[in-house]
C-alpha positions in Angstrom: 0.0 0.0 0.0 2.9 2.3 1.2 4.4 1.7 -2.8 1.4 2.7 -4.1 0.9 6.0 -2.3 4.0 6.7 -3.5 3.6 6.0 -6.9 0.6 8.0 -6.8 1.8 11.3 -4.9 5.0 11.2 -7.8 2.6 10.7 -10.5 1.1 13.8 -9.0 4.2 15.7 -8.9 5.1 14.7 -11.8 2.1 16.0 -13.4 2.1 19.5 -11.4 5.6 19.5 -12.2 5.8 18.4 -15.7 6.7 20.9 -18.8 6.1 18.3 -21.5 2.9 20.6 -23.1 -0.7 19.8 -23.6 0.2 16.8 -25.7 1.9 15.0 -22.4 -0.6 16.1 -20.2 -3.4 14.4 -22.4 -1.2 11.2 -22.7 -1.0 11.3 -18.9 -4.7 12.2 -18.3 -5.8 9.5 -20.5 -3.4 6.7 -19.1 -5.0 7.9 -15.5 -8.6 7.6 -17.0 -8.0 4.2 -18.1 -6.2 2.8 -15.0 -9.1 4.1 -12.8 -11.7 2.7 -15.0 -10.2 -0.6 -15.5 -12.4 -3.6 -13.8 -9.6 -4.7 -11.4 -9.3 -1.4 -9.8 -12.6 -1.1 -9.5 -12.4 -4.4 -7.5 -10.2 -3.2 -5.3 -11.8 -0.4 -5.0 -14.9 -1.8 -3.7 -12.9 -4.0 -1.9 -11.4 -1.5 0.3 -14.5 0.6 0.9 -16.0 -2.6 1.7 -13.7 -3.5 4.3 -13.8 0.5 5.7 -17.2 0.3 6.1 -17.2 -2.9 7.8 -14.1 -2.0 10.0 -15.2 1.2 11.4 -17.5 0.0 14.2 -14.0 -1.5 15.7 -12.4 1.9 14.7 -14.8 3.8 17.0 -14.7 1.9 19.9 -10.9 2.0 19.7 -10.9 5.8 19.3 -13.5 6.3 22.0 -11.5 3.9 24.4 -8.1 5.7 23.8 -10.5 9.4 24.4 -11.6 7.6 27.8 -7.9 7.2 28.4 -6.5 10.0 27.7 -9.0 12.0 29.2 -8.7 9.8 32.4 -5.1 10.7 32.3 -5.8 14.4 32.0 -8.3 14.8 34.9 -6.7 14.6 38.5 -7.8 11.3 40.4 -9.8 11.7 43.0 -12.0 14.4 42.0 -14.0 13.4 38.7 -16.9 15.4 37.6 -16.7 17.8 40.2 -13.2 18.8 39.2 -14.5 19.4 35.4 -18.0 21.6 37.0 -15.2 23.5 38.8 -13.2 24.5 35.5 -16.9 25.0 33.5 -17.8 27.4 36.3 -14.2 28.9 35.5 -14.7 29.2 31.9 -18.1 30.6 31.8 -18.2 34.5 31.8 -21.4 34.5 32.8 -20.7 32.7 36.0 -20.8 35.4 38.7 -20.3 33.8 41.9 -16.3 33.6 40.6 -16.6 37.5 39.5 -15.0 39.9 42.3 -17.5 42.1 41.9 -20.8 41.1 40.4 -23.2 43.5 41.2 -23.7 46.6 38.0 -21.7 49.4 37.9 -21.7 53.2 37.3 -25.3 55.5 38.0 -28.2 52.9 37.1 -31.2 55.5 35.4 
């Protein structure tokens, strides 16, 4: 797979790059056209979206897990939820018990 990402990104270069004319780029384009519309790509194509879409319920619960873990690692032990209401209250500006003085200021009409 690694070989043919990096075919593909120099192909791509290459292209960007190249200063062969019109005449190369259609060559190229064409080549490209008929490579992605040839039945055993498409195979393996499907194949892989196949196999994405049948893999990503693992993928989830592995990138929720590792969230849970890191986020477990992050938040001191011991305190929990209380510990993350204590930095909401922190980083609401609205909150005005943490305000030093929350009453209005200046003449009122």
């Amino acid at each position: 797979m690694k070989k043919l990402s990096l075919l593909a990104a120099g192909f791509v270069g290459y292209v960007l790059g190249a200063r062969a004319g019109r005449e190369r780029y259609e060559q190229i384009k064409k080549t490209a056209t008929r490579v992605k519309n040839d039945p055993r790509v498409q195979e393996k194509a499907t194949q892989a979206a196949d196999l994405a879409k049948e893999k990503a319920p693992v993928v989830k619960d592995k990138v929720v897990a590792a969230a849970g873990t890191a986020a477990d690692k992050v938040t001191p032990s011991g305190s929990g939820s209380s510990h993350r209401a204590d930095l909401e209250d922190q980083l609401n500006p609205d909150n005005v018990a943490l305000q030093d003085n929350p009453y209005p200021q200046g003449d009122l009409p």
